[in-house]
C-alpha positions as CSV (number, residue, x, y, z in Angstrom):
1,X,128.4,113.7,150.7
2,X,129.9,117.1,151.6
3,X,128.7,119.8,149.4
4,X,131.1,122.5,150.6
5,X,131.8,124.7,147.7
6,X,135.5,124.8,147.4
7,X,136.8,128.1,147.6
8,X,139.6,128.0,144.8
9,X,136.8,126.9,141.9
10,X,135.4,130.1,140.0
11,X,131.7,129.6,139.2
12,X,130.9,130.2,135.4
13,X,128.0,132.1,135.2
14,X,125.6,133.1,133.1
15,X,125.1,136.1,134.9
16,X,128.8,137.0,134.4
17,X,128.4,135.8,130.7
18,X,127.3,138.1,128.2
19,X,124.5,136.0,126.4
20,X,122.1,138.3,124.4
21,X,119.5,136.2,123.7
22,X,115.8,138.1,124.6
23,X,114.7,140.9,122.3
24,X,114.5,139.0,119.1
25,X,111.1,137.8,117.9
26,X,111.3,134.7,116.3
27,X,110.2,135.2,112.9
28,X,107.5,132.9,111.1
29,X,109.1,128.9,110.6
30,X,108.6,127.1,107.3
31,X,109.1,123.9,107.7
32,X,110.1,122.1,110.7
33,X,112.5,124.1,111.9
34,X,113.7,127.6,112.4
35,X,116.2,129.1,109.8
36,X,120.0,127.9,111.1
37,X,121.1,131.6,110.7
38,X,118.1,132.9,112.8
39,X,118.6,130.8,115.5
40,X,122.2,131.7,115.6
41,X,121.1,135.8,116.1
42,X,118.4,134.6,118.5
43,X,120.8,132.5,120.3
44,X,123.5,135.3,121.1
45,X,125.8,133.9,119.0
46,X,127.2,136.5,116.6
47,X,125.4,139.9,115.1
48,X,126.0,140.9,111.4
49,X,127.7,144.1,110.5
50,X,127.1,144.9,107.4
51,X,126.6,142.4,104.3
52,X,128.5,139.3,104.4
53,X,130.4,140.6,107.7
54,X,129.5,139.3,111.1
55,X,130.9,140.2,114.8
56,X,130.9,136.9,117.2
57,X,129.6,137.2,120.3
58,X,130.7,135.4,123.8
59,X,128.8,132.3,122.9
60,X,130.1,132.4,118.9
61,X,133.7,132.6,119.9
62,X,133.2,129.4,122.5
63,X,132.2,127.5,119.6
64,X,134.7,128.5,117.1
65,X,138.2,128.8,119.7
66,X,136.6,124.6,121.0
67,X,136.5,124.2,117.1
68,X,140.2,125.8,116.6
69,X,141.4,123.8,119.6
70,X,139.9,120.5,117.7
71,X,141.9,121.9,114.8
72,X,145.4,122.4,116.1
73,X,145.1,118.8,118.0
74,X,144.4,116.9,114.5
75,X,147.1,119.7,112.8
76,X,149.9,118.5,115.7
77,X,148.9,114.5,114.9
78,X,150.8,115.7,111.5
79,X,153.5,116.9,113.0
80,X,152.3,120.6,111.5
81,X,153.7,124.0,112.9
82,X,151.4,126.9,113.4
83,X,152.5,129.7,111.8
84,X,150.3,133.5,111.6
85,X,150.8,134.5,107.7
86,X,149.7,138.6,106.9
87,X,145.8,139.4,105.8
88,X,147.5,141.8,103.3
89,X,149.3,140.1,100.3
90,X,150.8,141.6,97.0
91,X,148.9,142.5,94.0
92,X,152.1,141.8,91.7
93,X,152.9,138.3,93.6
94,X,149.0,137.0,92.7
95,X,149.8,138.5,88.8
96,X,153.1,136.3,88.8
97,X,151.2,132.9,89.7
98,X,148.5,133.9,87.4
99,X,145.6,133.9,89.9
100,X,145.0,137.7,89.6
101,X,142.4,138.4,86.5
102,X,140.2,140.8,86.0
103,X,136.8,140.4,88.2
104,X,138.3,138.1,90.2
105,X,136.5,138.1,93.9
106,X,139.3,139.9,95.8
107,X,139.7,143.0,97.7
108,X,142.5,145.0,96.4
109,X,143.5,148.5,97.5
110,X,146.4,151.0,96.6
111,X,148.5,152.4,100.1
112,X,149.7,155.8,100.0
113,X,152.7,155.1,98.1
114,X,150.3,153.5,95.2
115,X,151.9,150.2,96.0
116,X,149.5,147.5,94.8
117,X,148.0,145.4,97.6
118,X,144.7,143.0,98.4
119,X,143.5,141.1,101.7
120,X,144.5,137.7,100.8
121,X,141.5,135.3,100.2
122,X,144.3,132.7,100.5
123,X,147.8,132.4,101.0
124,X,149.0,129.8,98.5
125,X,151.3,132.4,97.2
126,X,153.0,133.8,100.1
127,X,153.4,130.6,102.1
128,X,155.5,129.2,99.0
129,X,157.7,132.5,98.6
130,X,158.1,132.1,102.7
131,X,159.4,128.3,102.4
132,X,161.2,129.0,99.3
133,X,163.4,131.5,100.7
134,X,164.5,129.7,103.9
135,X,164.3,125.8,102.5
136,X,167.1,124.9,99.7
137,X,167.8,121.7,100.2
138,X,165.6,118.3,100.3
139,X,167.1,117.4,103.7
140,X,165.0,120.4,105.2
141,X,162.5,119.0,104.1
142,X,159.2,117.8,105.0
143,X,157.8,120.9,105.8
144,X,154.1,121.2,107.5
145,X,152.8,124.5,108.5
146,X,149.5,125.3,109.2
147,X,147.2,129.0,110.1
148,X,144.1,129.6,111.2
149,X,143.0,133.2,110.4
150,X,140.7,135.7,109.2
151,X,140.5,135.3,104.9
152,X,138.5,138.0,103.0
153,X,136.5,137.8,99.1
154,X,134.3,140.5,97.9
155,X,131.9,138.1,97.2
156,X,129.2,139.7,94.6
157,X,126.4,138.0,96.8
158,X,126.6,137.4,100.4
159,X,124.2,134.9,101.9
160,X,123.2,132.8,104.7
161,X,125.2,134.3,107.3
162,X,128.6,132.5,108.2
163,X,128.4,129.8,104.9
164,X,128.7,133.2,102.4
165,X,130.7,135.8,104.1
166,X,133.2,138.4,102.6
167,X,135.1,137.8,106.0
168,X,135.7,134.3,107.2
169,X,138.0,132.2,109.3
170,X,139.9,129.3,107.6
171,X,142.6,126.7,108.4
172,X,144.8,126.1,106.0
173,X,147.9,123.6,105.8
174,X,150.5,124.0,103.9
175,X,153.0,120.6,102.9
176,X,156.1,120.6,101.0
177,X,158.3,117.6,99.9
178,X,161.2,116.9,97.7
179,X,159.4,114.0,95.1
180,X,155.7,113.0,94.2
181,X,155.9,110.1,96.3
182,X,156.6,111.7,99.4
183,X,154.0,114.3,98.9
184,X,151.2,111.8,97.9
185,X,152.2,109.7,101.0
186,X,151.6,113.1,102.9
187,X,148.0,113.7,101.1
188,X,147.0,110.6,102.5
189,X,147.9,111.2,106.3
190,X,146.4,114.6,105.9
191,X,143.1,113.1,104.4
192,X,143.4,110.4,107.4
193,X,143.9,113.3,110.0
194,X,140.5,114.8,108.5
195,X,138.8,111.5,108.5
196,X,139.4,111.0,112.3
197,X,138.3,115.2,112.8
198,X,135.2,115.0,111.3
199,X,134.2,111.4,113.1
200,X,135.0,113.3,116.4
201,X,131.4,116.1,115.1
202,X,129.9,112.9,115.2
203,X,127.8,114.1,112.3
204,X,126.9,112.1,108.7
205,X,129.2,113.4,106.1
206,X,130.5,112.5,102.8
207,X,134.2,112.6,101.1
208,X,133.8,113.4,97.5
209,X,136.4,113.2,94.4
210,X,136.8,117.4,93.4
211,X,137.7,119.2,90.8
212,X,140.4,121.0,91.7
213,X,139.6,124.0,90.4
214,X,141.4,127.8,89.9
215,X,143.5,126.0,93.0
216,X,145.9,123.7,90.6
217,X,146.5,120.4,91.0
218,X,144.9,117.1,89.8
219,X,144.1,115.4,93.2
220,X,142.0,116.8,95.3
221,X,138.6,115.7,98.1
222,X,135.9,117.4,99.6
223,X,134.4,116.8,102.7
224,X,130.6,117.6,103.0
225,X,127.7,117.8,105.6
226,X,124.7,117.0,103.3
227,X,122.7,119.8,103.9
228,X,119.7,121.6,102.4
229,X,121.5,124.8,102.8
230,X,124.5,123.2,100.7
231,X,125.4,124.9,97.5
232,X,127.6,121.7,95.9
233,X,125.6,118.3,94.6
234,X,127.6,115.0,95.6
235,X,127.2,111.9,93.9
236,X,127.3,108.6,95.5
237,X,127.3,105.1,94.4
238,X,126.2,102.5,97.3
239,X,127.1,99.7,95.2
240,X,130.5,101.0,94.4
241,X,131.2,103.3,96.8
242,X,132.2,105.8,94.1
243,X,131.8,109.8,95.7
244,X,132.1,112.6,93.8
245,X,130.7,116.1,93.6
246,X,129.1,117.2,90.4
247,X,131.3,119.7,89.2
248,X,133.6,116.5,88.2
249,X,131.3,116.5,85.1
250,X,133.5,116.2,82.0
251,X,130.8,116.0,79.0
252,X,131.2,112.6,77.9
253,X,128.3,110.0,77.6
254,X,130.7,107.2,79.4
255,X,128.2,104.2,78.6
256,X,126.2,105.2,75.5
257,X,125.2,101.4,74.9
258,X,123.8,100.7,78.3
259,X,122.9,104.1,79.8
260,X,119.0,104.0,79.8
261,X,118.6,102.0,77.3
262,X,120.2,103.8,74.6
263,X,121.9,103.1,71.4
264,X,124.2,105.6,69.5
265,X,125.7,106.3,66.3
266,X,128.5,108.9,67.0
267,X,129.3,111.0,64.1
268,X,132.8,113.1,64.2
269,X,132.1,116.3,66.1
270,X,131.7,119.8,63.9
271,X,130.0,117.6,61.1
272,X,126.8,119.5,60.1
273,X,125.4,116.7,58.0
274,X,125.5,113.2,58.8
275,X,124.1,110.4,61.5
276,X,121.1,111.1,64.3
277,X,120.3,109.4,67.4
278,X,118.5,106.1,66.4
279,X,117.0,105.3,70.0
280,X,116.2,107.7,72.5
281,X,115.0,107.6,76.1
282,X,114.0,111.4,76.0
283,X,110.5,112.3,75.2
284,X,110.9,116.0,75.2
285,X,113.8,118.2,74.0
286,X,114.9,121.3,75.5
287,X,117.0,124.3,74.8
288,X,119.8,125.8,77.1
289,X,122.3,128.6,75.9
290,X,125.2,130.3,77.1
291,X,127.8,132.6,75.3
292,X,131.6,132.9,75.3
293,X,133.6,135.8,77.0
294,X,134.5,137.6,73.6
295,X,130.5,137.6,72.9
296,X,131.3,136.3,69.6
297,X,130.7,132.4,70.1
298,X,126.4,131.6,71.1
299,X,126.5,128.0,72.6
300,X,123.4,126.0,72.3
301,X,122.7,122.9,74.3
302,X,120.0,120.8,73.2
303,X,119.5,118.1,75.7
304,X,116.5,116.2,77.1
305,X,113.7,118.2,78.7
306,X,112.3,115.0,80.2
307,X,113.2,111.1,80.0
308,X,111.4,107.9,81.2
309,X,113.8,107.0,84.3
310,X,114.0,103.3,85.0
311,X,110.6,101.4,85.4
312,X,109.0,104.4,86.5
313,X,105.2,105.6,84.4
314,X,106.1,108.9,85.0
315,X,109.1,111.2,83.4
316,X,111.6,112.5,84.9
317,X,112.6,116.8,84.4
318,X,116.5,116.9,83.8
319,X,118.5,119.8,84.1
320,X,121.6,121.2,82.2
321,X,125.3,120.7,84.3
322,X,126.9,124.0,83.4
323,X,130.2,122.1,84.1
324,X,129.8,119.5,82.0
325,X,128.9,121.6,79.2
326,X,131.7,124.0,80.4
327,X,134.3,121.2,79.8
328,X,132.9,120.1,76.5
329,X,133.4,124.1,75.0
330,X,136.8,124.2,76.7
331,X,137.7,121.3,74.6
332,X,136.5,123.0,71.4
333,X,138.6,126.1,72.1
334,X,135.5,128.7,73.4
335,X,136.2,130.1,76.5
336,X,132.0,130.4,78.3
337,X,130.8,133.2,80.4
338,X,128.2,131.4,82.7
339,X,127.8,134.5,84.7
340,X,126.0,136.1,82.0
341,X,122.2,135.7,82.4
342,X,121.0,137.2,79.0
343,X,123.2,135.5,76.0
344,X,121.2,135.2,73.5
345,X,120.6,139.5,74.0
346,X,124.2,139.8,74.2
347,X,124.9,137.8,71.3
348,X,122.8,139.1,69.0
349,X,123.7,143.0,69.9
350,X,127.5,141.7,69.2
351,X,126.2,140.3,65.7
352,X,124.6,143.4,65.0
353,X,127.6,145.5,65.8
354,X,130.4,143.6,64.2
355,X,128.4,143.3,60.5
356,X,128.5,146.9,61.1
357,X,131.6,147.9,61.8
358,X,133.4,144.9,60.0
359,X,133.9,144.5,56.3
360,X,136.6,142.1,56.5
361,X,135.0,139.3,57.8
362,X,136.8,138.9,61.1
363,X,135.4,138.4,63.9
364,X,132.4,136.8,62.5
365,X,129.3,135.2,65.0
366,X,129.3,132.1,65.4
367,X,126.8,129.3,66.9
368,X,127.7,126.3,68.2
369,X,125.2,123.4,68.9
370,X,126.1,120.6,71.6
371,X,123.2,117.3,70.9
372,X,123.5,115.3,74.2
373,X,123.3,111.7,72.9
374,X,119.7,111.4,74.7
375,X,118.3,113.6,72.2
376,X,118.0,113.9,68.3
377,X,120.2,115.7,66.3
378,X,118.8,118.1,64.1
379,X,120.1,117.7,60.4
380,X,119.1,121.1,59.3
381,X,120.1,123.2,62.2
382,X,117.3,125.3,63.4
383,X,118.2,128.9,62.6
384,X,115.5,131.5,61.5
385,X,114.6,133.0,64.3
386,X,118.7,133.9,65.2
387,X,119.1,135.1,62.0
388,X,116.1,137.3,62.1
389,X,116.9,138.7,65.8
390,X,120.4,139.2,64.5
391,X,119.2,140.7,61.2
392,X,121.6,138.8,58.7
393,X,122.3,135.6,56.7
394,X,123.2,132.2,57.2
395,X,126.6,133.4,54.8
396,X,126.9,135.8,57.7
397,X,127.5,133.7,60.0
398,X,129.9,130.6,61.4
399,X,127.8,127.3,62.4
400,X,129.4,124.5,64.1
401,X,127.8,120.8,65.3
402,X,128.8,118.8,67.9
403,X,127.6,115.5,69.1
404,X,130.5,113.9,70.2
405,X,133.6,115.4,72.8
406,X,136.4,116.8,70.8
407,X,139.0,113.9,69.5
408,X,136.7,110.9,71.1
409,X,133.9,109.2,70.0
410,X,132.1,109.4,73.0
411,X,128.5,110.9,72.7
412,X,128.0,114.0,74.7
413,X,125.9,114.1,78.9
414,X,124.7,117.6,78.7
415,X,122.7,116.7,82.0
416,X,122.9,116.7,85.7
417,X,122.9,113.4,87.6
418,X,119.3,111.9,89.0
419,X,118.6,110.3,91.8
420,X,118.4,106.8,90.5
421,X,121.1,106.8,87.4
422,X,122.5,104.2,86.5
423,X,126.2,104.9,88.0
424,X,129.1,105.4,85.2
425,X,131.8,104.0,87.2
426,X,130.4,100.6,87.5
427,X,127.6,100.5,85.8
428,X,125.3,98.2,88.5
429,X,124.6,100.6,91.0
430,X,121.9,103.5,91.2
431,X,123.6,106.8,92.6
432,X,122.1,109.0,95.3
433,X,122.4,112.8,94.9
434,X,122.7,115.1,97.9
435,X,122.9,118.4,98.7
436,X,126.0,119.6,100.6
437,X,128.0,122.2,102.1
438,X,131.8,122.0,101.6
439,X,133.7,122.4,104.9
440,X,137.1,120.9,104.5
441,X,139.0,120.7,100.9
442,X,142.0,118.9,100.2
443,X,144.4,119.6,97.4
444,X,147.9,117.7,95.9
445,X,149.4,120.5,94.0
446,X,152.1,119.4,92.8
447,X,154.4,122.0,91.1
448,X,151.5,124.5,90.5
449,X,153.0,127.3,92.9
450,X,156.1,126.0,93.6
451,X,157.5,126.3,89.6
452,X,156.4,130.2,89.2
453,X,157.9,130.9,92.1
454,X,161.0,129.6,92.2
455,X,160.5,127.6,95.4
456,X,163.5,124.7,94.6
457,X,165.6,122.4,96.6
458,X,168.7,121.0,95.9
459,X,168.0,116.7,95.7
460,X,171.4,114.1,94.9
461,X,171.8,113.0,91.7
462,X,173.5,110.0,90.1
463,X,177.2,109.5,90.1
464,X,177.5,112.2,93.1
465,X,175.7,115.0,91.1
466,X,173.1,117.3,92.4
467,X,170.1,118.5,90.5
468,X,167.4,121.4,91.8
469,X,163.5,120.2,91.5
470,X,160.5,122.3,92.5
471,X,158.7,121.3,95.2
472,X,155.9,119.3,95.9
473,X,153.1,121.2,97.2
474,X,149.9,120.3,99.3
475,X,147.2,122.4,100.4
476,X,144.6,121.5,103.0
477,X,141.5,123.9,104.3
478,X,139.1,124.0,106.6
479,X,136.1,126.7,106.8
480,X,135.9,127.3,110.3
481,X,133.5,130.3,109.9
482,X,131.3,127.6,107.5
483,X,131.2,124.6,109.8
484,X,130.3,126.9,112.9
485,X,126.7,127.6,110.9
486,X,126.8,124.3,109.0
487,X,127.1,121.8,112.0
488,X,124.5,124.5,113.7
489,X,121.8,123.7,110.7
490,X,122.3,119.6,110.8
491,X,121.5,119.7,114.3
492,X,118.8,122.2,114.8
493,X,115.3,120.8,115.3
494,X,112.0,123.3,116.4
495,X,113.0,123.9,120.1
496,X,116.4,125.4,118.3
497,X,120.3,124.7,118.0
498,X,121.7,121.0,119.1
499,X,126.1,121.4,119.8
500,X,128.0,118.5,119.5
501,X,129.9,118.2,122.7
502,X,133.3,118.4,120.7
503,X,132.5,122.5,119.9
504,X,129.1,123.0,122.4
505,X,129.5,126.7,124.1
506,X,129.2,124.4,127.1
507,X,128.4,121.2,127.7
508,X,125.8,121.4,130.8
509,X,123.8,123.9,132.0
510,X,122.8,124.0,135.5
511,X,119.0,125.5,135.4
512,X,117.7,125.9,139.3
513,X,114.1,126.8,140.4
514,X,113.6,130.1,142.5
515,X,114.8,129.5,145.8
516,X,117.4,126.5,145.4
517,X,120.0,128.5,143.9
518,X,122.4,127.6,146.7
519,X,122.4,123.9,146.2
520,X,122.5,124.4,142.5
521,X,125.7,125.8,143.1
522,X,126.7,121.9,144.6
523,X,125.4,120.7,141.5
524,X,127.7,122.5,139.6
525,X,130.5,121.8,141.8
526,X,129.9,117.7,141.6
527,X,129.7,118.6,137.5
528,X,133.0,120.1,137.4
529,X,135.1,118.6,140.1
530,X,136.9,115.0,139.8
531,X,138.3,112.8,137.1
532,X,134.8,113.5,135.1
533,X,134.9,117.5,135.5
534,X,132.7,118.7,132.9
535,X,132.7,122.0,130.8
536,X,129.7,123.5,132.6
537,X,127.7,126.8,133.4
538,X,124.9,127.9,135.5
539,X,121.8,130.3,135.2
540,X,122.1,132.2,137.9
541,X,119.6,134.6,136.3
542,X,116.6,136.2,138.0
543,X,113.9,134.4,135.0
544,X,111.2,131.7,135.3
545,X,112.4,128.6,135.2
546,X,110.0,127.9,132.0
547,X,111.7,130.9,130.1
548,X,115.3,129.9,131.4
549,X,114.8,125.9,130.2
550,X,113.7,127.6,126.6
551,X,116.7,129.5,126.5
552,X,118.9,126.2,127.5
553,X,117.3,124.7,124.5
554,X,117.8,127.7,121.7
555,X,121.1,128.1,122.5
556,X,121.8,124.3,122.4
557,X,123.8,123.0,125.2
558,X,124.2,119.1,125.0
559,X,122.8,118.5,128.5
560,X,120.4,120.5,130.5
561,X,120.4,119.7,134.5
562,X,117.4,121.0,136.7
563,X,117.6,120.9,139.7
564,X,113.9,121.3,141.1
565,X,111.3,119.5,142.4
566,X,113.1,116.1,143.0
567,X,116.1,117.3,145.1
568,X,113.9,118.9,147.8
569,X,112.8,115.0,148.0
570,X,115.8,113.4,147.3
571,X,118.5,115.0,146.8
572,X,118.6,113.9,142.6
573,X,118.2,116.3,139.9
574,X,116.3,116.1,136.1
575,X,118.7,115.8,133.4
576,X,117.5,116.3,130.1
577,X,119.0,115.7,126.8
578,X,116.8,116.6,123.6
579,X,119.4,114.6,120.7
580,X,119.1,111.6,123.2
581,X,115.4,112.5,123.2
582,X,116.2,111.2,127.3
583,X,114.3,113.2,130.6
584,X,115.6,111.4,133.6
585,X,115.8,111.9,137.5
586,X,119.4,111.0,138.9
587,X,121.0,111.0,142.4
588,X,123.0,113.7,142.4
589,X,126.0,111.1,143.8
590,X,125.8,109.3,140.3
591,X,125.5,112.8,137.9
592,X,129.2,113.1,137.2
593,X,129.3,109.9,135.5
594,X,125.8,109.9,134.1
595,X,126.2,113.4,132.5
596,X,130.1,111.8,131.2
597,X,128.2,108.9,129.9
598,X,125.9,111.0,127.6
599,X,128.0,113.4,126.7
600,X,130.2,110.5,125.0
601,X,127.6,109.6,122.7
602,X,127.7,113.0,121.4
């Protein structure tokens, strides 16, 4: 075999490759495995800034332009154009779709005119004035435009590097049609495109029913890594296959009859007199409280502080879902503050001040308590001690009840899902919880943006008429910034970061022991040349070959290829690959396709 170096290939380097990796001490590991975030400093990856704002380095901005590229190949399956939309947005264009409130997370700034602006932490708004203005009729139409770009949120509490930022990179795609039919048709092939995106990471991950949030819309799916870092709690069903993330919570006990065992009598909600729980799987009660934003309504949630969970001897410690209780208050007409970490304080220093300043009457405090249908209701409302910390009378005050949601008779689930409930879309299964970090979100919205803002086409209409109809809107993202430190943390194990090949900085590294630095060259040549070229670099650096290996493995590259002992014997090299868990000498006449043929399990 002729291991000529041909003169027109361009060695990559580490040498010419600027990989700041030494100088940072690896800081005490809880656990099995270094914090994600760590490693990624360590590694030469990125640096941060300041909080929440990170620079990427050589290595960083491999990973994320490979992940971009996998992007815009999945976007193009859709037949989507790439467009570049402004960071800077208008103040007044946010107020008119009603997304601009006061202490909402967004960075706003006055220019020297005192025109209104903010860095846009999503372009919802100025995509659909774009398309508006040069689409009027529904023969222009479908319209798929897609961006990948740098989004901003003055987040009140950066955290774990890339996942929390107030600077990120996102992908976001855009869909307009002329009917409902056409645009669910093109939810579906976008959700498809994602499907076939994420297989390619070659990583576990779960699609979850969303709510659709301050976004719009009533459609809408998450895709999720589970991991421990995650911030979201999915539900799934194995029996059913039913996925959803818990945020779907709406309040309502769907099976009162069946759900652990537990019978019911609802009473109509606001009654303060009346029927109790009769059977109840709780054996303790707790207390959880919120307030609402005017500081006038305290919200009480009395729900079970512990329940027997199946055939299990031991009892099980529940927790309140905020956004089940959330939904339930909604439907009663009070508006909650969960942000607020003191209500009860807050409540009672609002009593205080309005039977001081009021003589009317208006504005009186009120309590309302939420039973979950686990727990008992109490039929004289416990009430001393408020009315004591808020120094007046029960006359003072307004007290409302409620055991059942608003205008059902459904009982009320104050409580988040357990591993092991029975699940409430079929009723056989037992769901499993996990604890996940959304990457990709996608979103029907109907007319959400389109109607404020006057983004219409002109359709036919019977008898030769024509009519103008909003237009169907889809929104689709991606955190690019996220999954960068999110795919990083489901691969990591001790030795350090684990790429899947699809967004590796590189693929192989050639490693060569002092002295056979020529012939490692070769190597590299046979790794890149051919119909099997792979994406490869070689330490050239002047290190030990123990301290270069331990670098391969922190920074993560898919397949490591020594070239050492064995090729002063036999021409074959070591290649090593730690997600294989594989250590093998190879002829270096069959490493193109051995290399190939592991990288395509990963």
């Amino acid at each position: 075999m002729d291991f000529t170096s041909p003169s027109n290939i361009k060695i990559s380097r580490v040498s010419n490759f600027w990989i700041p990796t030494g100088g940072i001490s690896k800081k005490p590991v809880q656990g099995e495995k270094e914090d994600v975030n760590d490693l990624l400093v360590r590694g030469g990856f990125y640096r941060q800034a300041y909080s929440g704002i990170f620079h990427m380095l050589p290595l960083g901005l491999r990973v994320q332009d490979k992940l971009e590229k996998l992007i815009d190949r999945h976007m193009r399956s859709l037949g989507a154009s790439k467009v570049s939309l402004s960071s800077i947005s208008s103040q007044e264009l946010w107020e008119q779709s009603g997304r601009l409130k006061e202490g909402s997370e967004v960075f706003r700034f006055l220019d020297r005119k005192e025109s209104r602006f903010l860095l846009a932490p999503t372009h919802e708004e100025e995509i659909t004035t774009l398309v508006g203005s040069l689409t009027k009729s529904y023969r222009d139409l479908p319209v798929r435009v897609y961006q990948i770009s740098r989004k901003y949120r003055d987040e009140p509490r950066p955290r774990q590097g890339l996942l929390r930022g107030r600077e990120f990179i996102m992908k976001d795609l855009y869909t307009f049609d002329h009917n409902v039919e056409e645009a669910l048709k093109t939810y579906e092939s976008v959700r498809g495109a994602y499907t076939r995106l994420f297989n390619e990471l070659k990583i576990p991950y779960l699609v979850a029913v969303a709510d659709s949030g301050n976004m719009g819309g009533n459609l809408s799916h998450e895709f999720h890594f589970p991991s421990s870092k995650g911030e979201d709690t999915v539900i799934s069903c194995p029996s059913c296959g039913n996925v959803y993330n818990e945020e779907l919570a709406d309040g309502k006990a769907h099976n009162l009859l069946s759900r652990e065992g537990t019978a019911t009598v609802p009473t109509p909600g606001f009654e303060t007199e009346g029927g109790s729980v009769q059977k109840s799987a709780a054996i303790s009660t707790g207390l959880w409280t919120a307030i609402s934003k005017d500081k006038r309504t305290l919200l009480r949630g009395w729900y079970p502080k512990f329940t027997m969970h199946g055939g299990s001897q031991e009892p099980v410690e529940r927790e309140v879902n905020s956004h089940a209780v959330k939904a339930i208050a909604n439907a009663a007409g009070i508006d909650l503050d969960l942000s607020v970490e003191n209500p009860l304080e807050q409540w009672v220093a609002n009593a205080k001040s309005t039977k001081a300043s009021s003589s009317d009457g208006t504005g009186r405090p009120r309590v309302l308590d939420l039973y979950d249908s686990l727990v008992r209701v109490y039929k004289r409302p416990p009430l001393s001690d408020l009315l004591q910390e808020a120094d007046c009378s029960v006359e003072d005050l307004d007290y409302l009840r409620l055991d059942c949601f608003p205008g059902t008779d459904h009982g009320l689930n104050l409580i988040k899902v357990h591993d092991g409930d029975q699940c409430s879309e079929c009723e056989q299964g037992a769901v499993k919880t996990h604890t996940a970090v959304e990457l990709g979100h996608t979103f029907h919205l109907g007319t959400r943006y389109s109607e404020v803002l006057d983004a219409s086409v002109m359709v036919d209409g019977a008898a030769g008429t024509s009519a103008t109809v909003p237009m169907q809107m889809g929104c689709h993202g991606i955190g690019v910034s996220r999954m960068i430190t999110a795919v990083a943390d489901s691969l990591a194990d001790s030795k350090g970061l684990n790429w899947p090949r699809v967004i590796a900085p590189f693929e192989v590294i050639v490693v060569p022991t002092k002295g056979l630095e020529a012939d490692a060259e070769k190597v590299y040549d046979e790794l890149i040349t051919g119909a099997n070229a792979a994406d490869a670099i070689l330490d050239d650096r002047d290190k030990q070959i123990g301290w270069k290996l331990g670098d391969a493995d922190l920074i993560g590259y898919p397949v490591i290829v020594v070239v050492g002992k064995s090729w002063k014997k036999e021409q074959s090299v070591e290649v090593q690959c730690r997600r294989l868990n594989l250590r093998e000498n190879v002829p270096v006449e069959q490493l193109s396709s051995f290399v190939q043929s592991l990288l395509a399990q990963l």
